[in-house]
C-alpha positions in Angstrom: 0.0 0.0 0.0 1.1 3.5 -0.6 1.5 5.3 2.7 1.4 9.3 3.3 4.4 10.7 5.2 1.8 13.1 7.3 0.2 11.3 10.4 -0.9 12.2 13.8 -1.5 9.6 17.0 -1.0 9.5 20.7 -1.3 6.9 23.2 -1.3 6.4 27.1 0.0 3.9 29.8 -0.4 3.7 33.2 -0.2 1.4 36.2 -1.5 2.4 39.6 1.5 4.6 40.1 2.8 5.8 36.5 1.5 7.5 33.1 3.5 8.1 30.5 1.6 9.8 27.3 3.1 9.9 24.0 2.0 12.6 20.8 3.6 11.7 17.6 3.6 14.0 14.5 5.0 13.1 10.8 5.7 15.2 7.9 7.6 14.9 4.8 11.0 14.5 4.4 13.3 13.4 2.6 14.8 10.9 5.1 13.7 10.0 8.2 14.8 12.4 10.9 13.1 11.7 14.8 13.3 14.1 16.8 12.3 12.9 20.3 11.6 15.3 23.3 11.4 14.0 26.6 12.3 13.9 30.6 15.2 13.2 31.7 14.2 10.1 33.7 13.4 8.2 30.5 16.6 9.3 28.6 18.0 5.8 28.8 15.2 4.8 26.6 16.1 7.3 23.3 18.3 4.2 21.3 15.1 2.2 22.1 12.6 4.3 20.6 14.3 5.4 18.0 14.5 1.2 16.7 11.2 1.2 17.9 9.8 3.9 15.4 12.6 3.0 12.7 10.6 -0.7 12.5 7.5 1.3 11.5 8.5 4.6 9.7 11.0 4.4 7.2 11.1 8.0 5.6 9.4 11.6 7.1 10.4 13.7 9.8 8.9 12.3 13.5 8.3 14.8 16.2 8.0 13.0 19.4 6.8 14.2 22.3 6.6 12.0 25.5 5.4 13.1 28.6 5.7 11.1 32.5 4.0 11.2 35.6 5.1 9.5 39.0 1.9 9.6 40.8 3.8 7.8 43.9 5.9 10.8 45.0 4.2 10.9 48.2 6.8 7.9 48.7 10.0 10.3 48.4 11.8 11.1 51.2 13.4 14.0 52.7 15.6 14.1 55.4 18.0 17.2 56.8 21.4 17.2 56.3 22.6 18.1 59.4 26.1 19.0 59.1 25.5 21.7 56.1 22.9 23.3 58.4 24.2 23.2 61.5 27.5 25.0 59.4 25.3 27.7 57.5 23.3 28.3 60.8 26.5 29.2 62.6 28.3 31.0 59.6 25.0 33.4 60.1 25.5 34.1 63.8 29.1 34.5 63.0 27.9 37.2 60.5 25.6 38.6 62.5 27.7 39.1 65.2 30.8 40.6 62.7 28.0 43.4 61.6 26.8 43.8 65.0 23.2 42.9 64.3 20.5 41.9 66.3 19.0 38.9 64.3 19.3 35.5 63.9 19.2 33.0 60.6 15.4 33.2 59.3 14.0 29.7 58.8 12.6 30.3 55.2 16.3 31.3 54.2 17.9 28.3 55.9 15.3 26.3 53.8 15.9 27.9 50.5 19.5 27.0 50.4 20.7 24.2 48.1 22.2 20.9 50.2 19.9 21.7 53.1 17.5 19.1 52.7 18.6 15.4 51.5 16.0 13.7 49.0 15.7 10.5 48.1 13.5 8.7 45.5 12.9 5.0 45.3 14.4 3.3 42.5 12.1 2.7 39.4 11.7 -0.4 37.7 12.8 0.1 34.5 11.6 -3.4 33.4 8.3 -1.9 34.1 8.5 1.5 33.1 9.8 0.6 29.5 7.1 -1.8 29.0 5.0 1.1 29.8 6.5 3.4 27.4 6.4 1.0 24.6 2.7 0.1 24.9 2.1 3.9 24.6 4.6 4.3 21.5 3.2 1.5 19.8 -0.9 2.6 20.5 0.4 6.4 19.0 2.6 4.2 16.1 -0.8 2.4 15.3 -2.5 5.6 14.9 0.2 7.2 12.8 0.2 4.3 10.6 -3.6 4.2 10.0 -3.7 8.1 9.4 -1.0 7.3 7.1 -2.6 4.6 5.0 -6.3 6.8 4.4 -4.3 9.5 3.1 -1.9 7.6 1.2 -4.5 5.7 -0.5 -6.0 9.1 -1.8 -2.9 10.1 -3.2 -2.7 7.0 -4.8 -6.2 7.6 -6.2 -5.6 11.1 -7.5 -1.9 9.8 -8.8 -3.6 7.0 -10.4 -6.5 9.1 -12.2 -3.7 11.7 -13.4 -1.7 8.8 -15.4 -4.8 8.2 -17.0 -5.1 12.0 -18.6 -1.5 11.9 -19.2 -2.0 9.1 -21.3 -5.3 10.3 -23.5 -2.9 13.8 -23.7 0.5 11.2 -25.2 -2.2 9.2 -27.4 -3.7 12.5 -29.1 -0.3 13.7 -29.4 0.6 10.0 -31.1 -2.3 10.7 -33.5 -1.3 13.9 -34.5 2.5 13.3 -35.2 1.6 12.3 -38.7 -0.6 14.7 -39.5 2.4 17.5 -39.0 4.7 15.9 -41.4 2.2 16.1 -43.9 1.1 19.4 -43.4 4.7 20.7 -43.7 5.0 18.5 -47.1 1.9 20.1 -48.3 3.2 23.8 -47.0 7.0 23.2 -48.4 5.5 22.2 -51.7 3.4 25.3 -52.5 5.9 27.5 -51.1 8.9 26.2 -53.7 6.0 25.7 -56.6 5.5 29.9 -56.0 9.2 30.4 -55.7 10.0 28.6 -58.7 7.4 30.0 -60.6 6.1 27.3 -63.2 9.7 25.8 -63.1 10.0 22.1 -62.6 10.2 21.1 -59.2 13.4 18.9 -58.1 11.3 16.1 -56.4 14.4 14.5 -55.3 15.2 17.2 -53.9 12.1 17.9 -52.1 11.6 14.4 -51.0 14.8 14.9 -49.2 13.9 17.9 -47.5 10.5 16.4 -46.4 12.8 13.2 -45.0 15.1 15.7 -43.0 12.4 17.3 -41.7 10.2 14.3 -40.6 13.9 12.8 -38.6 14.5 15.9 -37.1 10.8 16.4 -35.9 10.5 12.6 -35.0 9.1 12.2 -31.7 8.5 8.1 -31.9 10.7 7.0 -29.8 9.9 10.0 -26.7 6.2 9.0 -26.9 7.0 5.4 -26.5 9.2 5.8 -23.7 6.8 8.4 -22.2 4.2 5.5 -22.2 6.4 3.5 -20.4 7.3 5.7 -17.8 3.0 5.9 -17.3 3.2 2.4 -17.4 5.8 2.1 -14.3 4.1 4.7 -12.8 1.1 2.8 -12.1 2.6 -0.5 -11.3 4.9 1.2 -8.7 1.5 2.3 -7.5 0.4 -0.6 -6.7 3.5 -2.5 -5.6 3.3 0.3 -2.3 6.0 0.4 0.2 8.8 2.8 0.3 8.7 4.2 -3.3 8.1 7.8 -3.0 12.0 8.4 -4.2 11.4 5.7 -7.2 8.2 7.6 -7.9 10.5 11.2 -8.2 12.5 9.6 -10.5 9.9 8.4 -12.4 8.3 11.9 -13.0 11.5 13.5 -14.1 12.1 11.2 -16.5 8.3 11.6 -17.9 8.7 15.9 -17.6 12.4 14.8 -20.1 10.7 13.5 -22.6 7.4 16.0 -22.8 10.2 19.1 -23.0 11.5 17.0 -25.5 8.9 16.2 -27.3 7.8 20.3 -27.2 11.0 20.8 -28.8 11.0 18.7 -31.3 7.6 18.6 -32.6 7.4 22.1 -34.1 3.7 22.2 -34.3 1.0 24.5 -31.6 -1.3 21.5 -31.3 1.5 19.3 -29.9 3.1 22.1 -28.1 -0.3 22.8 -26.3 -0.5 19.3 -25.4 3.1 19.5 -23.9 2.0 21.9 -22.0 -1.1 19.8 -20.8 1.6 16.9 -20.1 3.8 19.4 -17.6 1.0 20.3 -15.5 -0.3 16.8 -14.6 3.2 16.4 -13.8 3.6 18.8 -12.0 0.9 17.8 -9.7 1.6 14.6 -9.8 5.4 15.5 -8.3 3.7 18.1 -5.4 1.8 15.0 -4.7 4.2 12.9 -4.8 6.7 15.2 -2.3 4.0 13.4 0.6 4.8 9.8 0.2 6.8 7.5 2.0 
C-alpha cells in the first residue's frame, strides 16, 4: 500500500503509580529524521525508541513528544542534612555578630539553600516503566500508521486518475504526429512551386527535404518511452511500500521527454499538449513530495 508521510496519534499507559503519554507528528522528508523530546528520567530509553519507530516509519520527519507522571511521590523522602545546616546556621550568627546585628538566621532562608535538605526517590523499575513506554509508542505508532494509510490511498487515487489523462494527452499527441509531417510536405510544396514559378520542381530534392524534416521532428521513440514511464508509474503504485524516491524519479524522466517532445515537434497543437503533459506532472510531483 502507498503510505502518506503526514500522520498524527497518541497513546497512554499507566499502572496504579505511573502514566506516560506519547503525541507523535510526521511530515515529509526526505529521510527519516526523529526528533524525540522527553524527561530526563526516560533518557536511557532514546536508542530504544528510536528502533522502535525505525521498525515502522521508514522515511518523514517524526516529532516526538513523550510526557511522565510518577503519581507515587508521596513515597519520596526527605531528610535534613545536618552538618551543612548546622554549618550555614553558625556561619550566620558569626555574621551577624561581625556586623553587630540583632537577628538570627530566618527559617525560610535556611530552607531555601541548596544541600539543606537530602532527598531521596525510590528506584524505578525500568523493566516496568519501558514496558510502559512501549505500549504507549506503539498505540500512538498504530494511529500514525492508519492516518497514514487513508491518506496515502488518496494520493494514490488522485496519482492514479492523473496517469490516466497523461496518457489520452500522449495518445492524441501520437495521432497527431503524422498529420504535421504532412502538413509541412503540403506547406513546403506550395511554397517552392511559388518560388520557382512554373519551373519544374526537383522532387528528389524535395523528398529529401521532407525526410530531413520528418527525422529531425520525430518524436517516436519520446512517446514510447513516455508510455512506459506511465506504465511504471502505475505499477509502482500498486507494488506500495517505500517508493516515494522511485516515484520522483519516475516523474522527471516523464517531464524529459514531454520538453523533449515540445522541442521537437514544431507544431502549436503538440506544443499545447506539452504543456497539458507538464501540468499533470507537475501535480503529480507536489503530490508525490508526501509519500513514503
Amino acid at each position: 500500500m502507498v503510505m502518506s508521510m503526514t500522520g498524527f496519534g497518541t497513546g497512554k499507559a499507566e499502572d496504579s503509580h505511573r502514566e506516560i503519554t506519547i503525541e507523535l507528528k510526521t511530515v515529509n522528508n526526505r529521510y527519516l529524521d526523529i526528533n524525540l523530546r522527553m524527561p530526563r528520567s526516560l533518557s536511557n530509553f532514546e536508542d530504544d525508541i528510536r528502533k522502535r519507530i525505525q521498525q515502522k516509519i521508514s522515511r518523514g520527519r517524526v516529532e516526538v513528544f513523550i510526557g511522565y507522571q510518577n503519581k507515587g511521590q508521596d513515597q519520596v523522602n526527605v531528610t535534613l542534612n545536618e552538618g551543612v545546616a548546622e554549618a550555614y546556621y553558625s556561619a550566620f550568627l558569626a555574621l551577624a555578630d561581625r556586623f553587630q546585628l540583632d537577628t538570627k538566621p530566618d527559617l525560610a532562608v535556611l530552607s531555601g539553600i541548596e544541600d539543606i535538605f537530602i532527598v531521596t526517590k525510590p528506584e524505578e523499575d525500568e523493566d516496568l516503566l519501558k514496558q510502559l513506554m512501549f505500549d504507549a509508542l506503539d498505540d500512538a505508532l498504530e494511529l500514525v500508521a492508519d492516518m497514514r494509510e487513508k491518506e496515502g490511498r488518496f494520493i494514490a487515487e488522485d496519482l492514479e486518475a492523473r496517469s490516466h489523462v497523461i496518457q489520452r494527452i500522449v495518445d492524441a499527441v501520437e495521432q497527431r504526429s503524422p498529420a504535421v509531417i504532412e502538413e509541412y510536405r503540403q506547406k513546403l510544396r506550395q511554397r517552392m512551386e511559388d518560388l520557382l514559378n512554373n519551373t519544374e520542381l526537383d522532387e528528389n530534392r524535395f523528398q529529401m527535404e521532407v525526410a530531413y524534416y520528418a527525422e529531425r521532428s520525430n518524436i517516436t521513440e519520446e512517446i514510447v518511452r513516455l508510455k512506459s514511464h506511465l506504465i511504471q508509474l502505475r505499477q509502482t503504485l500498486k507494488s506500495g511500500g517505500c517508493i516515494g524516491r522511485k516515484l520522483d524519479f519516475i516523474i522527471q524522466e516523464m517531464n524529459r521527454e514531454a520538453n523533449t517532445i515540445g522541442s521537437k515537434a514544431n507544431d502549436i497543437a503538440i506544443i499545447n499538449y506539452v504543456v497539458d503533459i507538464k501540468s499533470e506532472i507537475e501535480k503529480i510531483r507536489e503530490q508525490i513530495q508526501n509519500i513514503e
